[in-house]
C-alpha positions as CSV (number, residue, x, y, z in Angstrom):
1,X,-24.6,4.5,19.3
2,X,-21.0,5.0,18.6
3,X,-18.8,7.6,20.4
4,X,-15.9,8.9,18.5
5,X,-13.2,11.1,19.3
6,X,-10.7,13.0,17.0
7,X,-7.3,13.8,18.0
8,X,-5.3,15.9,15.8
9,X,-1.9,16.3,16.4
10,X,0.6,18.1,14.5
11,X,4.5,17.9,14.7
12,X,6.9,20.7,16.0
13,X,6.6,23.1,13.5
14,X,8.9,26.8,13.1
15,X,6.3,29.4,13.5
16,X,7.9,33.2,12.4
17,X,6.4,36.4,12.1
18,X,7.1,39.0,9.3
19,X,5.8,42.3,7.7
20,X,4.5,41.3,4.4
21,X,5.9,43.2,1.8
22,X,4.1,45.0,-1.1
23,X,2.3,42.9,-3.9
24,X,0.3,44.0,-6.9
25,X,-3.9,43.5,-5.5
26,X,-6.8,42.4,-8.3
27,X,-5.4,39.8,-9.4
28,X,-4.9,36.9,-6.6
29,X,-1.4,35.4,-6.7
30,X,-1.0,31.7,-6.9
31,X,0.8,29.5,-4.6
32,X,1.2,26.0,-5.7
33,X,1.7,22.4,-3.7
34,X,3.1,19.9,-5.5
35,X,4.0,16.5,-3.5
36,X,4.0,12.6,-4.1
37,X,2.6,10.3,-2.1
38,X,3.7,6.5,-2.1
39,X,1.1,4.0,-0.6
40,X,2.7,1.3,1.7
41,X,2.7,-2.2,-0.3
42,X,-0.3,-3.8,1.7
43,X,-2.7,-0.4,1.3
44,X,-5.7,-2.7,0.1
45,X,-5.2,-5.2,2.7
46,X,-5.6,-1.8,5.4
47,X,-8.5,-1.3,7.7
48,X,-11.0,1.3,6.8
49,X,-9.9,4.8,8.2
50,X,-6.5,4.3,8.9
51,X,-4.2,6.5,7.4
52,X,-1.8,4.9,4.9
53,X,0.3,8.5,3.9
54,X,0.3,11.9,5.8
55,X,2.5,14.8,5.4
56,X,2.9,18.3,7.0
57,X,4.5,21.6,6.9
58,X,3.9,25.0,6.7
59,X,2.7,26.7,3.5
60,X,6.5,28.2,3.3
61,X,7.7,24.9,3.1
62,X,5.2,23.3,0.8
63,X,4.9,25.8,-1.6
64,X,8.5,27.2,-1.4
65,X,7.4,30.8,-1.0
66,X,7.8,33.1,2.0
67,X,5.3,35.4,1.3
68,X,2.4,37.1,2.7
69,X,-1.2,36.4,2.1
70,X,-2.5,39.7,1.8
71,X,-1.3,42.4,-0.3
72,X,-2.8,45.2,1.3
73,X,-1.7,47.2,4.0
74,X,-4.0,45.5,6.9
75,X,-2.5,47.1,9.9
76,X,-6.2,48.2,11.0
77,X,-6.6,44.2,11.4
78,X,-9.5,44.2,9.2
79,X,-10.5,40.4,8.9
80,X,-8.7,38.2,6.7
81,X,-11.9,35.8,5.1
82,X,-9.9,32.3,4.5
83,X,-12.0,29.2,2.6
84,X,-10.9,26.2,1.9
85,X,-12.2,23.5,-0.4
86,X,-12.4,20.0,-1.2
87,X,-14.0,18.6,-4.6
88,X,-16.9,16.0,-4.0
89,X,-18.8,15.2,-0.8
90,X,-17.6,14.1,2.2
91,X,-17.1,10.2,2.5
92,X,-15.6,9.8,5.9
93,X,-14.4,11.6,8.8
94,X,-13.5,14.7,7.1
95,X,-12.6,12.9,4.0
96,X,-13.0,13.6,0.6
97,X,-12.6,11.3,-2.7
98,X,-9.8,11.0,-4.8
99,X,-9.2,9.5,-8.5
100,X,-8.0,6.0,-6.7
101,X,-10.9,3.8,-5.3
102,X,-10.7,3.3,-1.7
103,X,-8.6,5.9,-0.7
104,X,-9.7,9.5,0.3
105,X,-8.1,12.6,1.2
106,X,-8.1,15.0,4.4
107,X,-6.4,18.1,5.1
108,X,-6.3,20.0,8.2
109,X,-5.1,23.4,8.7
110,X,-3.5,25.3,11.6
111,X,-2.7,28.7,12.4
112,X,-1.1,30.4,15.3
113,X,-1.4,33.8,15.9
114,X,-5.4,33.7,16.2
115,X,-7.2,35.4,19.1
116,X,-8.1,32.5,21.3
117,X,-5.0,30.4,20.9
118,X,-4.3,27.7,18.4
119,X,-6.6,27.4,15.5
120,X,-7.6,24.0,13.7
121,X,-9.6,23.8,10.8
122,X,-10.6,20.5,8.9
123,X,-10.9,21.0,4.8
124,X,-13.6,22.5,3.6
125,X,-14.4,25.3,6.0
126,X,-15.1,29.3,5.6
127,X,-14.1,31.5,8.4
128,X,-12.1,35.0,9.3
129,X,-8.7,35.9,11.0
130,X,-8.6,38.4,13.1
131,X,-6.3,40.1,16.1
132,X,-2.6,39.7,15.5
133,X,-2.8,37.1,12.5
134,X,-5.1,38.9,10.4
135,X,-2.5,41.9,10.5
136,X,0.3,40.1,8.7
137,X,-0.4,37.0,7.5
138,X,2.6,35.5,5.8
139,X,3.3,31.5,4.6
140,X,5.2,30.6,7.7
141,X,2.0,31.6,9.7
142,X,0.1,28.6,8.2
143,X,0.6,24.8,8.6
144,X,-1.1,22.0,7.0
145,X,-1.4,18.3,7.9
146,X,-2.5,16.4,4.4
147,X,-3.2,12.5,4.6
148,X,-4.4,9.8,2.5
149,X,-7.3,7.5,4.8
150,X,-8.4,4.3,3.7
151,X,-12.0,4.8,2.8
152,X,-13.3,1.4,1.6
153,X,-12.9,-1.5,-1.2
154,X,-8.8,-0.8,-2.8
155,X,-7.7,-2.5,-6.3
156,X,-4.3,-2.4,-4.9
157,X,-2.9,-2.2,-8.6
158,X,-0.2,-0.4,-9.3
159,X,0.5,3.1,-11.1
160,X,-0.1,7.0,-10.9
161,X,-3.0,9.3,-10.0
162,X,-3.3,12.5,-10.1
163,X,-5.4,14.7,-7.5
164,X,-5.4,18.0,-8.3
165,X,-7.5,20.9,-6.3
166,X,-7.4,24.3,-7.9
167,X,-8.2,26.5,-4.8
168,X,-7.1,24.5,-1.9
169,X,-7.0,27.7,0.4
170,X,-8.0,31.0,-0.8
171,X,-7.5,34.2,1.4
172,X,-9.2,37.6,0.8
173,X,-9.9,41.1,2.3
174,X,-12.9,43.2,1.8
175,X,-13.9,40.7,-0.2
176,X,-11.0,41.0,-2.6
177,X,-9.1,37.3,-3.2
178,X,-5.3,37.8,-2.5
179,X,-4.0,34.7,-2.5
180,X,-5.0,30.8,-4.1
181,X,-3.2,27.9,-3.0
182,X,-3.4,25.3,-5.4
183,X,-2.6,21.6,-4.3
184,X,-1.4,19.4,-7.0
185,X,-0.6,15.1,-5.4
186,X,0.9,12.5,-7.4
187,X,-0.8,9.3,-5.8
188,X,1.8,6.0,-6.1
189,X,0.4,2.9,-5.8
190,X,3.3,0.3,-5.3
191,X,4.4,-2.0,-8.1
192,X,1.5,-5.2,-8.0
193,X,3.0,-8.4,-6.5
194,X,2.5,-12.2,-5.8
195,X,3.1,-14.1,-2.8
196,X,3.3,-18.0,-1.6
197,X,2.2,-19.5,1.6
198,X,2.9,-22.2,2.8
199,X,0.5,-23.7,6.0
200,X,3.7,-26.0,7.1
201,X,7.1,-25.8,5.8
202,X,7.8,-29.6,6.7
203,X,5.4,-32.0,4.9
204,X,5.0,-35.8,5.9
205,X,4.4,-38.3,3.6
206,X,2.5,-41.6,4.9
207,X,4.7,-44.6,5.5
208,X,4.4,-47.2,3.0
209,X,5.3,-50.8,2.4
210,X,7.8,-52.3,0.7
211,X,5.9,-55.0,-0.9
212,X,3.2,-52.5,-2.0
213,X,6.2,-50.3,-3.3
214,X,7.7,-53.2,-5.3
215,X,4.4,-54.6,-6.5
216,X,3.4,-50.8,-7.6
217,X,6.3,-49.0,-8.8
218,X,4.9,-45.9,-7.0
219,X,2.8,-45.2,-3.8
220,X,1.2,-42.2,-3.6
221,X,1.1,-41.1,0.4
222,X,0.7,-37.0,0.8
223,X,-0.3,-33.8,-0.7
224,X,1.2,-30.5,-0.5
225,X,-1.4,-27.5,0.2
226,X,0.1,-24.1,-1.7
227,X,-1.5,-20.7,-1.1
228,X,-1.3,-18.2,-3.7
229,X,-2.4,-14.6,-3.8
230,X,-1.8,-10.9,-6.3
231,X,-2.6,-7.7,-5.5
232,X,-3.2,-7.6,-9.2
233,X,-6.0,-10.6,-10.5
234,X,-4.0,-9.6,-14.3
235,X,-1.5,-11.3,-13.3
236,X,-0.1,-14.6,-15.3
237,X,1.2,-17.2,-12.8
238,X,3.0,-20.4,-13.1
239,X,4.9,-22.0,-10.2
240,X,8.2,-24.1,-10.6
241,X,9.6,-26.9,-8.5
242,X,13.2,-26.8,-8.2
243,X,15.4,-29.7,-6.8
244,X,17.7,-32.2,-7.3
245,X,16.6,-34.8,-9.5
246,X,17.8,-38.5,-10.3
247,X,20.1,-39.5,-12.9
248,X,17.5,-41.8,-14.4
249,X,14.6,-39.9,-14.1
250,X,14.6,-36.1,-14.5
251,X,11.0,-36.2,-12.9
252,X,11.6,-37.5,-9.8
253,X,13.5,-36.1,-6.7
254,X,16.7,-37.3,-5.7
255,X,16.2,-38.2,-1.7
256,X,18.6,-36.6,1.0
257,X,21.2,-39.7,1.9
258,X,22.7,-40.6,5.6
259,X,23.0,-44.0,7.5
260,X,19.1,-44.3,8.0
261,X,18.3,-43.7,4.4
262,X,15.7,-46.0,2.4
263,X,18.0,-46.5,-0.9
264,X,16.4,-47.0,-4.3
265,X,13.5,-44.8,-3.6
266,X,12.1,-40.9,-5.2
267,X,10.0,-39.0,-4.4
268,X,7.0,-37.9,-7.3
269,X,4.6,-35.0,-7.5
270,X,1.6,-34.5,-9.3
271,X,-0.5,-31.9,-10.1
272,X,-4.3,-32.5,-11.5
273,X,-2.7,-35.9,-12.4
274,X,0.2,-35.2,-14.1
275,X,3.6,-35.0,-13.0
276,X,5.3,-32.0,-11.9
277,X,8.7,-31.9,-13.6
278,X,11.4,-30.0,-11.2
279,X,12.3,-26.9,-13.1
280,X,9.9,-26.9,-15.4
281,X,6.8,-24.5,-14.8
282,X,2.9,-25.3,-14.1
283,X,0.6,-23.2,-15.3
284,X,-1.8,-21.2,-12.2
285,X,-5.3,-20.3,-12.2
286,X,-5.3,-16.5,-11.5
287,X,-5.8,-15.4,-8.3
288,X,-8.6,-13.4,-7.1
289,X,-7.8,-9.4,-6.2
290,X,-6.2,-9.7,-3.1
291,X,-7.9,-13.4,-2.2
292,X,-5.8,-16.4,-1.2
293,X,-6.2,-19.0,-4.2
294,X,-4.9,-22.6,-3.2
295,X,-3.9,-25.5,-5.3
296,X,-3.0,-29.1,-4.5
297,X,0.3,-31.1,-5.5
298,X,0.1,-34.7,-4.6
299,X,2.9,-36.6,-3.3
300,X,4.6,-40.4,-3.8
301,X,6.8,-42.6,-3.1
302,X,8.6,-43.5,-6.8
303,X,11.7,-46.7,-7.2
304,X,14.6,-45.6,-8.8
305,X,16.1,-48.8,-8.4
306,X,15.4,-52.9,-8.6
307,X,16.2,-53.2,-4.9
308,X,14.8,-51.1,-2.3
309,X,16.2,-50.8,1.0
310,X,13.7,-49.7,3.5
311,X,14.6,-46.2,5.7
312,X,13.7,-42.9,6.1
313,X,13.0,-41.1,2.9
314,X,13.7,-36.6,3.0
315,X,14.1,-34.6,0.1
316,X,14.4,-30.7,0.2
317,X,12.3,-28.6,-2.3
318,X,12.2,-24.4,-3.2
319,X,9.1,-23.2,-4.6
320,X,9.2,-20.4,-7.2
321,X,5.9,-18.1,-8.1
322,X,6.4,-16.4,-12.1
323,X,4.2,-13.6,-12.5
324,X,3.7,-11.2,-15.5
């Protein structure tokens, strides 16, 4: 059995009472909400039900209007019938679907004014105002918390959705609509990207010796383990090694000199048996939506000279991911 407990809590909001003024009744007027919302860059690496975008405000602010919502004289307090609604069924904790997989949407709304104190309402709901609120209603009386949650599996591929919910909140009086508030959300998904890991920055190659070295020509003595991963799987990779090469041979690297030096001496890599020329990129297997792929470079030992002086042996590398 799981316990769970919801806490809602809403910023300081400016809360201001006004007479509404006269507006032409049959015909509900429309109030419109029109925001964007930018998902952080590592939405589809989330947990499940945490919110990745949330704003708030009251209607007056959202929707630009200071208005009332009524346009009948309601000084009798006659109850104002509010409803709001949410396309599609219910996939979380008060969360409805949107047009991006994996993320849903919940908006809250909050009144003050209400006989009773405070009142909170989670999207959809029916229900009436009454007392002081349902005597002039206005825009500023009205807040709402709106938040994308995390409901399950994300593409985490980049672009535009639209949500778009005609009658977000509609009041009425006697059964007469007077106002729709319609709520229109351009969902952002961040621009897709790659990324590198490496488990160890410092990689040791095997001692060798120098008669194998002279007998062989090369020695090969390490590998290089290279993480890889896209938010997007369309993505084309290829990974370049930069460094500085030897004036012989543009494949090998040039090693880093001082008094304990080995002289004569490169170092090689390899990748599925081939060498890896610096500066020049290797093709990548695509990655796996938001999955680590790995690959292996080999590394050796390589003479750049006819006499090798034993020593230490350090060369410095950068790693470069290309994705289109």
């Amino acid at each position: 059995m799981k316990t769970v407990i919801s806490l809602f809590v809403l910023g300081p909001l400016l809360w201001l009472s006004f007479m509404p003024s006269s507006c032409a009744c049959g015909t509900p007027r429309v109030l419109s909400i029109s925001t964007r919302a930018i998902l952080p860059d590592d939405y589809a690496q989330r947990r499940v039900g945490e919110v990745l975008w949330a704003t708030r405000g009251t209607l007056a602010s959202l929707t630009g209007a200071n208005e009332p919502l009524v346009c009948r004289d309601n000084g009798e307090g006659v109850p104002v019938h509010i409803a709001g609604r949410l396309a599609g069924n219910e996939i979380g904790a008060r969360v409805h679907p949107t047009a991006v997989a994996g993320i849903g949407i919940r908006v809250m709304v909050v009144a003050r004014g209400q006989t009773g104190g405070p009142y909170v309402r989670s999207i959809p709901f029916e229900d009436y105002f009454s007392g002081d609120l349902a005597r002039s209603p206005g825009t500023r009386d009205i807040a709402l918390k709106i938040e994308l949650v995390k409901t399950g599996t994300a593409t985490g591929r980049s672009g535009t959705a639209a949500f778009f919910q005609d009658a977000l909140l509609v009041f009425a009086t006697k059964n007469i609509p007077d106002v729709r508030v319609q709520l229109r959300l351009a969902i952002a998904a961040p621009p897709a990207r790659c990324q590198l890991r490496l488990d160890n920055p410092v990689i040791s190659l095997s001692p060798v010796k120098m008669s194998e070295l002279n007998q062989k020509g090369s020695v090969e003595s390490g590998k290089l383990e290279i993480g890889y991963s896209c938010t997007d799987p369309s993505h084309l990779l290829s990974l370049t090694i930069n460094g500085t090469t030897t004036e012989r041979k543009p494949d090998v690297l040039e090693t880093v000199q001082d008094k304990n030096s080995a002289r004569g001496v490169g170092i090689q890599l390899f990748y599925k048996n081939a060498v890896v020329t610096p500066g020049h990129p290797v093709v990548l297997p695509r990655s796996e939506e938001n999955a680590e792929s790995r690959i292996t470079l080999n590394a050796g030992y390589v003479m750049t000279q006819k006499n090798v002086t034993p020593g230490k042996v350090n060369t410095v590398i950068v790693l470069q991911l290309q994705y289109l």
